[in-house]
Structure formats: C-alpha cells, structure tokens
C-alpha positions in Angstrom: 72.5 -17.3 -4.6 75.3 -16.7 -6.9 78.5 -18.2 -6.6 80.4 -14.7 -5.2 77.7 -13.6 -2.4 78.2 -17.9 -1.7 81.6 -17.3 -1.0 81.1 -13.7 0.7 78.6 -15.1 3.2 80.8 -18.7 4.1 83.9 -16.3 4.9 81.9 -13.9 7.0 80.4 -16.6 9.4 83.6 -18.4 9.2 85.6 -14.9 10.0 83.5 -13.0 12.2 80.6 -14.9 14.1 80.4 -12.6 16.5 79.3 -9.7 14.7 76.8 -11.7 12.0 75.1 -15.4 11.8 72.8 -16.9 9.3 69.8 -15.5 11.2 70.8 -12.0 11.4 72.0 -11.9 7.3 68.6 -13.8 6.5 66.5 -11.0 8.2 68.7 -8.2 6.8 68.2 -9.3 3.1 64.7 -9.9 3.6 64.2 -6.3 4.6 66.8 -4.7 3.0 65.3 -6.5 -0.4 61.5 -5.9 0.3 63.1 -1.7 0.7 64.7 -2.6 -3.1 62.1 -3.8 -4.2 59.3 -1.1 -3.4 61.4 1.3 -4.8 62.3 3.5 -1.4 64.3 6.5 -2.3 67.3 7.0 -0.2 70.5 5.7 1.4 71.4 2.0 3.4 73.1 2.8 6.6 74.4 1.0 9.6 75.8 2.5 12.6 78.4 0.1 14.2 80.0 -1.6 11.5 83.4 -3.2 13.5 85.3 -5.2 10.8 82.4 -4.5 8.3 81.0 -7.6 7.9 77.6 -7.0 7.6 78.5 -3.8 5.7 79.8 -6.0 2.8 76.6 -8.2 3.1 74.3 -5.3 2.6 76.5 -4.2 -0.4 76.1 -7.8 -1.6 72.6 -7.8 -1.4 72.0 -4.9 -3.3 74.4 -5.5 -6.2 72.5 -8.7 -6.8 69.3 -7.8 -6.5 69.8 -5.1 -9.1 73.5 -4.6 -10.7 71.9 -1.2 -12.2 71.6 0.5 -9.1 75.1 2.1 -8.1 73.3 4.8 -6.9 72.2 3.0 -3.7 75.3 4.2 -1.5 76.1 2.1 1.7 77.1 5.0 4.7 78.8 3.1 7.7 79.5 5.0 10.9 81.9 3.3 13.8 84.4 5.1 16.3 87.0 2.2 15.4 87.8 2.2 18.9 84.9 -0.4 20.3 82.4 0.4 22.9 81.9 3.0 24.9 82.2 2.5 29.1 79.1 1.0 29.8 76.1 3.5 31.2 73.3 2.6 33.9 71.2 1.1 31.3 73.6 -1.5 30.4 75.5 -4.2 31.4 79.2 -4.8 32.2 78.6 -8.2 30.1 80.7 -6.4 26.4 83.2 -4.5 28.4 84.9 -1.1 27.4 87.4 -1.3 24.1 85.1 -4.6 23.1 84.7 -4.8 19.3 87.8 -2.6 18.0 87.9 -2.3 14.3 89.9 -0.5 12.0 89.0 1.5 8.4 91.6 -0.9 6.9 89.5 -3.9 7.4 86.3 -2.7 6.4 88.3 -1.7 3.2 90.0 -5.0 2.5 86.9 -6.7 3.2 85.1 -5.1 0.3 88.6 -5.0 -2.1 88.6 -8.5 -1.3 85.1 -9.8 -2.2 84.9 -6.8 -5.4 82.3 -4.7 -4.0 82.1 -0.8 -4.1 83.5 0.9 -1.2 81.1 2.5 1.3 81.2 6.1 2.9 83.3 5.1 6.0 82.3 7.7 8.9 85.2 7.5 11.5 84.5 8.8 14.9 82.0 8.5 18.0 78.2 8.5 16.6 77.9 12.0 18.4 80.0 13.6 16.2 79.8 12.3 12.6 75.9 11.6 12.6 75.4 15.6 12.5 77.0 16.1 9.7 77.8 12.8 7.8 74.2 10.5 7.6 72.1 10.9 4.3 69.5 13.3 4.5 66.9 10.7 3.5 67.7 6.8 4.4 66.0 3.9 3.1 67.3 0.8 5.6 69.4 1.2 8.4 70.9 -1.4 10.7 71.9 -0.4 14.1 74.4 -2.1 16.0 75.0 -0.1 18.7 74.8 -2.4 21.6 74.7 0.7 24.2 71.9 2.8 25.6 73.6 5.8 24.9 74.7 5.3 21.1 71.5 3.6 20.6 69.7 6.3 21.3 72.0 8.9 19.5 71.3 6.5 16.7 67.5 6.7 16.8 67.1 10.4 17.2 69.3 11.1 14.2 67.9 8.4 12.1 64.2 7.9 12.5 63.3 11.7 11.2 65.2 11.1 8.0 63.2 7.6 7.3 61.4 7.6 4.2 57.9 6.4 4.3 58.1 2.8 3.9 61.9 3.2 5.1 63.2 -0.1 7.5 65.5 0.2 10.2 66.6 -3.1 12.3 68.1 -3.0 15.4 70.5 -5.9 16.7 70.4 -7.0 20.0 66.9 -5.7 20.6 65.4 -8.3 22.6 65.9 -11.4 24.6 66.0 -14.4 22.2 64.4 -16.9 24.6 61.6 -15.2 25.1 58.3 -16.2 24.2 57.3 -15.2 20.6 54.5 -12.7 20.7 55.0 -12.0 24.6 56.4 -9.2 26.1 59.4 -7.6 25.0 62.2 -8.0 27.5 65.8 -7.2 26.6 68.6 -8.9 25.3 70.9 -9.6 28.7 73.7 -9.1 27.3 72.7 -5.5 25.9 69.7 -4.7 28.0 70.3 -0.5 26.6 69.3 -1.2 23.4 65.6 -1.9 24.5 65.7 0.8 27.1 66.8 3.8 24.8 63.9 2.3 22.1 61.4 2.5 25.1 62.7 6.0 25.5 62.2 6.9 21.8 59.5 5.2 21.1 57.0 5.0 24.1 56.0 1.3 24.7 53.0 1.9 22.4 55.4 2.4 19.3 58.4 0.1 19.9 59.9 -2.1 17.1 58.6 -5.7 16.7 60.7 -8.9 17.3 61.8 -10.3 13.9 63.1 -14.1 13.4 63.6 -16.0 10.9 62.0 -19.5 10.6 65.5 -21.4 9.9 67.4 -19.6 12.8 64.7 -19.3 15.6 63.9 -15.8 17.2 67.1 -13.5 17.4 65.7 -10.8 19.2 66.5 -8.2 16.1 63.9 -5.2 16.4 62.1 -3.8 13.6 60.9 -0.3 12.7 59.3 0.7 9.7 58.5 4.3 8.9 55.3 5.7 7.5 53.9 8.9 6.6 53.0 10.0 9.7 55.8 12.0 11.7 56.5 10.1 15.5 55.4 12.1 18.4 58.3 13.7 20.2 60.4 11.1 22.0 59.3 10.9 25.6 61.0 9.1 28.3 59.3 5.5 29.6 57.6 5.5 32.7 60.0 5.9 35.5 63.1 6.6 33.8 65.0 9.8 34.6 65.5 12.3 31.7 69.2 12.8 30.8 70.5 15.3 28.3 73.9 13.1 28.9 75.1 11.2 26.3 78.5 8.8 26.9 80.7 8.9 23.5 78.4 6.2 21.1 80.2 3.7 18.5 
C-alpha cells in the first residue's frame, strides 16, 4: 500500500469509525478491485456517503489500482441531513437527524488527501436518484441503513448493474450470526435485510461477505449477471406499500 492511501486509511479509522473499519474498507477494495480488474464498464456509486469517508476510500482504490483511469467517476448521493424517522421495519436504535454531514466535508476530505472530486448528489435518495445516478454502474455501496431508502436504493440501482457489476450493502446482516446459516438482520438496522427480502425474494438475496482479518461484518453482496431479476415481489407476509419515508 503506498504511502498516501497509508495515510488516507489511518485518518479515516482514526476520524470516523463509525461510518468505516478495517473490515468494511478490506471487503470494499476486494470488490471494488476484482470490478477494476475485469474490466466492468460503468460508474462507482454509493448512496449514503455522511462525511465521505468511504467515498475518498473508493477514489483511493481506484487511483492506485490504475492512475490511467480518470474516467472511472465516483457519484455519491446523501440528503446531508441524516436519517430519515425511522419506519416499521426498523429500529429506533440510529435515531432521526443521526449521521448529519455536510458537502463541505466530503470536499475537504478529498482536497485534503489529493483525490478527484466526486459528483456530490444533495438531497433525499427519492429525488436525486431519478435523475442524477449513472445510467450504467459498475460497484455501488449502499449505506442506507433504513428500509425505506434501502429499498429506493435497490430499485434504482440493480436495473442499471452491468453484468458482472457488485453492489455491497452495509449493515446487511447480524454479525454474530453463524457463518453459512440463516440470514438474520443486523439489530441495529434490521430494514436493510427486510427491503432486500422485498427486492430480492429470499431465493435471490445477497450473501454475507467477511473478511478473514476482521471476522464476519454482516456486509451483503450482490453481483449482477446477464440475466434481468424477476420483478421485485414482496416476502412472505409483508404488506405491500407504495409509501416511501424521505431516504438518505
């Protein structure tokens, strides 16, 4: 690792170990390198940035695994404002307002460490994901922590997946539970496992990804291919709701 992402990663746990840890940056690079490195066409996003930590880290990533590749833009979508209320698929664990950033520090951040700038999408996911995400996208992390932006997320950014596209989802699953069991959600974000069961089915959900120095996270993992998802359907026993709370 050079000597500048060195630096970049010590100040980012040290600064903001709430948002990103050595497990979570670990399983980003991994996928976001094995993406570089097969050659998928398209953007990086992430949707819930905060003070951009992980943001700059994806940037990093890409800049050293190939300097020659400005092309590979970095889209980041956040309200700035923190989470939403939380909805009946979530819990009052990460209250209302939790997680307020600001432009400015996703902007300094980058200014700071020398990396290029990314598109900076301001408002609630609902608004700026119609009109602002790539048309085709070859990684995207979502950090959306609520069942209602999660799902926002998923039906705007799954379609426009190119085949052998990644997308890894942070608080996906419990982290103590037993590796290769059953899924069960993360406590502290249990809407993030029930908006993927709504997506998805339970057939298709995203795998648990850990990495062997941190222990099992609970990040999910999605990766596209060429055949189109079925429709989303709703998971057995859940009510169908065309309501959607404002999303981060």
């Amino acid at each position: 690792m050079g000597d500048e992402r060195a630096a970049l990663r010590a100040a980012l746990l040290y600064e903001q170990p709430r948002t990103v840890n050595r497990g979570r940056m670990e399983i980003v690079e991994a996928q976001l390198v094995g993406v570089l490195e097969r050659g998928i066409v398209g953007a990086v996003v992430e949707l819930g940035c905060f003070r951009g930590a992980m943001t700059a880290w994806m940037r990093a990533v890409i800049d050293a695994h190939d300097s020659r590749r400005p092309d590979k833009e970095v889209h980041t979508f956040d309200a700035f404002e923190g989470l939403p209320p939380p909805g009946p698929y979530d819990s009052g664990y990460l209250r209302t307002g939790e997680f307020t950033g600001a432009v400015g520090d996703v902007l300094v951040l980058h200014d700071r460490f020398g990396l290029a700038r990314p598109h900076i999408h301001a408002g609630w996911l609902a608004d700026t994901l119609p009109h602002g995400l790539p048309e085709r996208i070859a990684f995207a992390y979502l950090d959306a922590d609520r069942y209602d932006s999660t799902l926002t997320g998923l039906k705007a950014c799954v379609p426009r997946l190119a085949p052998g596209a990644v997308l890894v989802l942070d608080d996906y699953a419990d982290p103590c539970a037993v590796p290769g069991g059953e899924i069960t959600a993360q406590p502290k974000a249990p809407g993030v496992l029930a908006a993927c069961r709504e997506y998805f089915g339970e057939a298709r959900l995203p795998r648990v990804v850990s990495t062997a120095a941190a222990g099992s996270l609970g990040l999910g993992l999605h990766r596209a291919d060429d055949v189109n998802l079925p429709r989303p359907g709703r998971a057995p026993g859940q009510p169908r709701t065309d309501r959607e709370e404002p999303a981060r």
